[in-house]
N, C-alpha and C positions, 0 to 999 in steps of 0.2 A: 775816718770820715766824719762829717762836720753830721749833724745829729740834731733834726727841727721839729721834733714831736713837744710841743710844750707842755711842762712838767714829768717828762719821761726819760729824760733823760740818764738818769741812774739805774732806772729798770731796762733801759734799751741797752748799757753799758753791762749789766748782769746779765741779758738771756742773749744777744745778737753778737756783743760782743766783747766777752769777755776778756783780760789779758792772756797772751797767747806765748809762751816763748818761742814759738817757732817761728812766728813771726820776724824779731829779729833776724833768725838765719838768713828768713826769705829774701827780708831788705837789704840784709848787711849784701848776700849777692846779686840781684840786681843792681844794687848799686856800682858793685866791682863791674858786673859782665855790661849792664847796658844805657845807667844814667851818667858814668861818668865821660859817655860820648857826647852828652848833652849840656854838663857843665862842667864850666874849667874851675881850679882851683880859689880864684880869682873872683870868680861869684857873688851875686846876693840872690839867695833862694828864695821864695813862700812856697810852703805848702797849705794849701787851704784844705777844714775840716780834715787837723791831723791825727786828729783822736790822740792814740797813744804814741804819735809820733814817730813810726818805728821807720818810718823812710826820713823822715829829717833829722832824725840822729843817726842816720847811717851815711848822712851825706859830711864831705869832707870839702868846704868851702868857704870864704872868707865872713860872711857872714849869710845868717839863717834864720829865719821867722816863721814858726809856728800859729795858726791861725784857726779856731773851733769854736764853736758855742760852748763845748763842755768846759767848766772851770777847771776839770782834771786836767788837763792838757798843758798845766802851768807846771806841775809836778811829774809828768811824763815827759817831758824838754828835758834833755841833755843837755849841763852844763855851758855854756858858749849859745844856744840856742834861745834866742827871744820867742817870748810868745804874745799872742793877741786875744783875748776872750772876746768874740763877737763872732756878726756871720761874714761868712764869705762872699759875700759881694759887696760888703762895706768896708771897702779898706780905705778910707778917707786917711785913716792916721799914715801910708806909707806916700811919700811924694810921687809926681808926674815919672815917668823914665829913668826910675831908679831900681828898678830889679833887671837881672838877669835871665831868671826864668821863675815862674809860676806849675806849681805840682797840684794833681789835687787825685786822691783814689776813693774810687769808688763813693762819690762823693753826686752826681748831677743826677743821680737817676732818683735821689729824696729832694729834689728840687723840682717846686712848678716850672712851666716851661719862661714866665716874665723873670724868673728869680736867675734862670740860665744865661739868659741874656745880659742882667745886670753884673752876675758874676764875667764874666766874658767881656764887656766893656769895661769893667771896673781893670780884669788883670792887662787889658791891651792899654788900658790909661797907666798901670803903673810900669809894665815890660820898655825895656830901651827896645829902639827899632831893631830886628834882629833876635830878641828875645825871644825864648821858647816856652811855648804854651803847654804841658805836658797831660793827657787824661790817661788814668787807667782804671776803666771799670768795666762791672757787667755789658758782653754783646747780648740784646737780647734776642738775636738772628741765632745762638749757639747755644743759648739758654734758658727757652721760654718756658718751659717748663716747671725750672726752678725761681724763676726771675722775681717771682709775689710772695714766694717764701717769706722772704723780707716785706715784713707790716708796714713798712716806713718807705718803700719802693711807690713812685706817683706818677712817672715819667719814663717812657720807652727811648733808649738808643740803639743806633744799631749802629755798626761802624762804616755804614755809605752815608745813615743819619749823619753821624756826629759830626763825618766829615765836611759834609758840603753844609749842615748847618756853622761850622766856623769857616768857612770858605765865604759863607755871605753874610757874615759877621766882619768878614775885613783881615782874616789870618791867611796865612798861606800855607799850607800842607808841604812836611817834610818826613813824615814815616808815618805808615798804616798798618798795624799789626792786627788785624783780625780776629790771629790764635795766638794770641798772646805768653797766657799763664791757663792753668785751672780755675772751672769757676770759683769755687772755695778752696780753703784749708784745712777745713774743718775736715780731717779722716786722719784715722787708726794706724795710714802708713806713715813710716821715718820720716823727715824731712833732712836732707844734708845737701850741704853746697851742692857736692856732688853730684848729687840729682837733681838738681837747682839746673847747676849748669849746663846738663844731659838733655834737660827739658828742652832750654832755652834755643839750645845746639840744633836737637835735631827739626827737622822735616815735616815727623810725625807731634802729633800737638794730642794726645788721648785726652779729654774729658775736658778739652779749652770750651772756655766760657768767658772769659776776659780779655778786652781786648787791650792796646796800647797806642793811642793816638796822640804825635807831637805836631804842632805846626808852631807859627813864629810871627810876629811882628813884621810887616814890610820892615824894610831899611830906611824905605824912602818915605814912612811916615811917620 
């Protein structure tokens, strides 16, 4: 997640989010079970505010760019993976209608509501028509409770919010997962594919707090 507390950065990166190896697992299957419907081989990805990167290096695509305030994020990229140090709504450096899809996790709910916007304009100026817009963060309809834990939280979504707030933004909705994932990862149980993909599988969603919302670029703009 991209990370806009100034000069806190290293202290946000010690106590909220430290490196995680589980994380890896999470992404490596996500990636298998549900982003590779999203992009083909053939791709150019960004993920904005990737932190440690663990979904753009689990992606398998012709080319990938990495996008964060934090400077660590240059040394958390996976070989083949470009990166950007800035924020994510200033992507002046990538051209008009040159990506394929746009990622960004847990990443809008540290953003004021004008900075949401410009990131939002910003990735539909660089997405080709047809391009996929992808969020995965806190619902806070599943998780208010825990939702201010995080210091760095300034901005409420809920996944009818998100929706129809990029609906009149100019995107058009193509999956709304509500019970996505788990609010956090942070717990004492295993993590393995296996459970990963048991999750993802069933029906039942225990302790979801995260949602999963993609919509796209018109075609015809």
């Amino acid at each position: 997640m991209e990370h806009v507390i100034a000069g806190a950065d290293d202290g946000y990166f010690e106590t909220r989010l430290s490196h995680d190896p589980k994380r890896t697992v999470v992404w490596t299957t996500l990636w298998e079970e549900v982003f590779t419907k999203f992009i083909q081989p053939s791709d150019t990805v960004v993920e904005l505010g990737a932190g440690w990167c663990d979904f753009i290096n689990a992606v398998k695509c012709e080319r990938r760019i990495a996008v964060d305030l934090w400077p660590g994020v240059t040394k958390a990229a996976a070989p083949g993976v470009e990166t950007h140090v800035g924020r994510a709504q200033d992507l002046a450096f990538i051209p008009d209608a040159s990506v394929d899809a746009v990622f960004a996790s847990n990443l809008l709910e540290h953003l004021e509501r004008a900075d949401v916007e410009a990131l939002v304009r910003e990735s539909q100026r660089i997405l080709r028509p047809g391009g996929r817009f992808m969020i995965l963060q806190p619902n806070f309809r599943l998780c208010s409770k825990r939702y201010f834990d995080d210091y760095t939280h300034v901005s409420i979504w809920t996944d009818v919010g998100l929706s129809e707030f990029l609906e009149a933004m100019g995107l058009e909705l193509v999956t709304v997962r509500p019970r996505f994932l788990p609010f956090s990862l942070k717990s004492r149980l295993p993590v393995s594919k296996l459970l990963i993909r048991a999750y993802l599988r069933s029906p039942l969603k225990p302790a979801a707090g995260q949602m999963l919302v993609v919509a796209r670029r018109p075609l015809a703009s």
